[in-house]
C-alpha positions in Angstrom: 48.0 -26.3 -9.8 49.9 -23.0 -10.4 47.5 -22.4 -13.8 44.1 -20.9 -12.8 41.0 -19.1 -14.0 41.3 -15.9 -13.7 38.6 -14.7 -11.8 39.2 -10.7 -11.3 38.1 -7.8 -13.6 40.7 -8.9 -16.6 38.8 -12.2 -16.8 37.6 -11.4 -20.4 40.8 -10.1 -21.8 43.4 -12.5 -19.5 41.1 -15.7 -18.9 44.4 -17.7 -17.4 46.6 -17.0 -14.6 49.9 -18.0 -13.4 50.0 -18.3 -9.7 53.5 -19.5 -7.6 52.3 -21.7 -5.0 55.2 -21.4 -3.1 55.0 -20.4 0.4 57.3 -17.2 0.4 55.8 -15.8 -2.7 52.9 -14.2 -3.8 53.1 -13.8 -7.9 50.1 -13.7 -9.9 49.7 -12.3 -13.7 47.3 -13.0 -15.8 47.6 -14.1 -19.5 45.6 -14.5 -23.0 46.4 -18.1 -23.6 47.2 -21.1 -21.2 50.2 -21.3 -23.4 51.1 -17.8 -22.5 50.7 -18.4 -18.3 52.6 -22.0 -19.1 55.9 -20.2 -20.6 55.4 -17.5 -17.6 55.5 -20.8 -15.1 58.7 -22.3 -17.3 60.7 -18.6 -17.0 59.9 -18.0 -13.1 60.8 -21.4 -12.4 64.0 -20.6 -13.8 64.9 -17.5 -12.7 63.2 -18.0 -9.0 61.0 -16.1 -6.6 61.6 -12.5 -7.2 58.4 -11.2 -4.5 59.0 -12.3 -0.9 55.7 -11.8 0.1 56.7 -10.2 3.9 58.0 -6.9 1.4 54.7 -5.8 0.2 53.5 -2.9 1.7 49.8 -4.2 2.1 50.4 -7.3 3.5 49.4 -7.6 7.0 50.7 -11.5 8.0 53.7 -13.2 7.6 53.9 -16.9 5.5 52.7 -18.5 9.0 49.8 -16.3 9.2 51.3 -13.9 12.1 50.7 -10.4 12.2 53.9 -7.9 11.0 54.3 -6.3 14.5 57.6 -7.7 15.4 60.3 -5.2 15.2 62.5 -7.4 13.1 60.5 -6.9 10.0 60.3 -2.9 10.2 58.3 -0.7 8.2 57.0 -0.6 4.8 57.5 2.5 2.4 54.2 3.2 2.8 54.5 3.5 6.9 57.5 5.5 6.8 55.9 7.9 5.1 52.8 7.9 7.7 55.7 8.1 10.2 57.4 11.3 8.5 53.5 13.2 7.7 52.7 12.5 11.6 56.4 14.5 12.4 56.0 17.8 9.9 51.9 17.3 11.1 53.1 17.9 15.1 55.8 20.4 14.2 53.3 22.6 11.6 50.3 22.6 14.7 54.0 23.9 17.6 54.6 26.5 14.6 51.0 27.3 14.0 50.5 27.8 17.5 53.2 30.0 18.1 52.5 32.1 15.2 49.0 32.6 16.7 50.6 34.0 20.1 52.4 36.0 18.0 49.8 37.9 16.1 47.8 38.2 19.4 50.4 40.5 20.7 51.5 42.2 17.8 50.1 43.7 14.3 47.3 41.0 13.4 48.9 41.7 9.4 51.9 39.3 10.4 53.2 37.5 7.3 52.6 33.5 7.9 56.7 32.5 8.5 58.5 30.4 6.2 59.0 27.5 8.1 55.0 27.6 8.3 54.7 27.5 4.3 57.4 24.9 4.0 56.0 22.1 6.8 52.5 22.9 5.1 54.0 21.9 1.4 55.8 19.0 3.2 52.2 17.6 4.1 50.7 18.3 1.1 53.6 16.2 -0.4 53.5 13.4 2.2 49.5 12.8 1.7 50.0 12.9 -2.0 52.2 10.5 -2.0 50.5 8.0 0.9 47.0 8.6 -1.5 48.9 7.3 -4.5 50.5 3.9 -2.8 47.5 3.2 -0.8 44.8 3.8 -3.7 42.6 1.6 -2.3 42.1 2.9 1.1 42.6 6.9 0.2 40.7 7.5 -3.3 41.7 11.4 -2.6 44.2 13.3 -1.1 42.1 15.1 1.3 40.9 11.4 3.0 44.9 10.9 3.9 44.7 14.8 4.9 41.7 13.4 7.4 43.2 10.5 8.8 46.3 12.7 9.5 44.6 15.1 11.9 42.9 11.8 13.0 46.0 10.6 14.1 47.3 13.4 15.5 44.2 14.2 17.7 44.9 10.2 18.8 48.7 11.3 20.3 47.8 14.0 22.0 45.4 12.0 23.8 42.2 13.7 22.2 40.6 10.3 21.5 40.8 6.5 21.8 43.2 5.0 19.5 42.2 3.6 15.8 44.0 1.5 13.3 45.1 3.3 10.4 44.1 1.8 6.9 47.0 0.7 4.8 49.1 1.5 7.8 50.2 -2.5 9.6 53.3 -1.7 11.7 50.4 0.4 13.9 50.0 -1.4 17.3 48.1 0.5 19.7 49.7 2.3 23.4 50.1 -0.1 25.9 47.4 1.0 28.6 45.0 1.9 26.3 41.6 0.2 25.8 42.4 -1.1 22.2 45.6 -2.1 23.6 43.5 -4.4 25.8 41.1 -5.3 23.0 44.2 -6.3 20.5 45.4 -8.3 23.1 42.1 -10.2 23.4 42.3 -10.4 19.9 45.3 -12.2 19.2 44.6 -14.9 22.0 41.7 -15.5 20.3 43.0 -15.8 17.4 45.8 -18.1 18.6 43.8 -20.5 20.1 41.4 -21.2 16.6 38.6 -19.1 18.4 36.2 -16.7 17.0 36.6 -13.9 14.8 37.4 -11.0 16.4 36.4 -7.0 15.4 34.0 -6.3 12.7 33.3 -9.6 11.6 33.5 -11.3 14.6 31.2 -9.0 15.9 28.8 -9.5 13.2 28.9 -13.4 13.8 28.4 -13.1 17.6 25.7 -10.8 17.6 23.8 -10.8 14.5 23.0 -6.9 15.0 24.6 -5.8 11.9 22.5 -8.1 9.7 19.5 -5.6 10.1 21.0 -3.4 6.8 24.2 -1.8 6.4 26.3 0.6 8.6 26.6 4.3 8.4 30.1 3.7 7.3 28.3 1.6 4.4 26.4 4.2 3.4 28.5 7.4 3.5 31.1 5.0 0.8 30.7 6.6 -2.8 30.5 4.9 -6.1 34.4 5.8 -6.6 35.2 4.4 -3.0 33.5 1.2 -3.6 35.3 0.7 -6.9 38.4 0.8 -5.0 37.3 -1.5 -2.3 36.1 -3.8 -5.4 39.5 -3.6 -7.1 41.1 -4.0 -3.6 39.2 -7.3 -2.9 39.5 -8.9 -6.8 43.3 -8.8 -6.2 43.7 -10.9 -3.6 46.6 -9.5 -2.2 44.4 -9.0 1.1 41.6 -11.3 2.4 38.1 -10.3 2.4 38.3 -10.4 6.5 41.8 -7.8 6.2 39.5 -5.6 4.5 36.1 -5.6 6.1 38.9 -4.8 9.4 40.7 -2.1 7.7 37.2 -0.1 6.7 35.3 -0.9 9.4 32.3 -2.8 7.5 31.1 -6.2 7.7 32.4 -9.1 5.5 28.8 -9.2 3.7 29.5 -5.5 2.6 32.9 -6.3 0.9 31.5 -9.5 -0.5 28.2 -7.6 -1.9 30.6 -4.7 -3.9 
């Protein structure tokens, strides 16, 4: 039935939703009257699907549940610009570099160049606009800023490879342990098996169910308003986002 309770945070003001149970689309609004979600049903009915659901930039599976990593889907907005921080990030830390050399053999009163001032407003730029599609995962600017020199540290080999929240197009170096591990992962997952990661971890072993992570913890108030508001959408399931920040499932469910 495409008429529903509404369930998230606009329960009081929108009590009814409309939701297309189609396949291929993923629309959901929310009304003040079942009349209201009724004539919303009647008009997309008529004028069609308008949200395949394999465009979103959050979505992580396609309509038959397998993971966007095939190159025939491409990249979302949101990874392009991931993509084009990582490229003025490697080209500021060559510049940087070389403008260190520089001062070490010459007057240490060197002006900082202008291709230095420009890739560092280009970053700026790029993580304010990441922060701002990918609320949920980046409640500030300076937490994309963070995952930046996270990933950069990862290409040049500095440390093991970690998904990027927000950022699904992301599969890890063949070779490399979590290349192994996502491997493992998808076999599993394949076959009907077990869980795998965080909250397959957490079912196996039972050793997170003494209290809550350090992760858990360090979260503030703001953070875990956006992981709420993240989660009350729907748009990704409570498994995508225990995954995405490294928590158990109990932890998303308890916000």
């Amino acid at each position: 039935m495409p008429i529903i309770p509404n369930t998230t945070a606009t329960a009081k003001t929108h009590p009814f939703t409309f939701v297309c149970d189609k396949f291929d689309c993923y629309w959901r609004t929310g009304h003040r009257t079942e009349q209201d979600a009724l004539d919303m049903l009647a008009q997309h009915d008529r004028d069609g699907c308008q949200l395949p659901k394999r465009n979103y930039m959050l979505d992580t599976v396609d309509e038959k549940g397998q993971p966007y990593t095939a190159l025939h889907y491409g990249k979302s907005i949101a990874e392009k610009l991931w993509d084009e921080l990582d490229r003025a990030l490697d080209q500021l830390k060559v510049a940087t570099a070389e403008c260190a050399q520089a001062n070490a053999n010459g007057p240490a009163s060197t002006p900082e160049p202008a291709a230095i001032s420009t890739l560092k407003g280009q970053c700026q730029g790029l993580a304010f606009a990441i922060q701002q599609m990918c609320y949920p995962y980046y409640p500030e600017v300076k937490d994309v800023t963070r995952q930046a020199v996270l990933r950069w540290n990862m290409r040049q080999g500095k440390m093991e490879f970690q998904r990027t929240p927000g950022y699904n197009y992301n599969p890890p170096p063949q070779g490399s342990k979590a290349y192994e591990q996502e491997v493992t992962r998808r076999k599993q997952q394949a076959s009907g098996g077990a869980p795998s990661g965080n909250a397959g971890t957490t079912a196996k072993s039972g050793a997170r169910a003494a209290g809550p992570s350090k992760i858990e913890k360090s979260f503030t108030e703001e953070q875990r308003a956006g992981i709420r508001t993240a989660r009350d959408s729907g748009l990704l399931s409570i498994e995508q986002l225990a995954t995405n920040f490294k928590v158990s499932v109990d932890f998303i469910k308890s916000l």
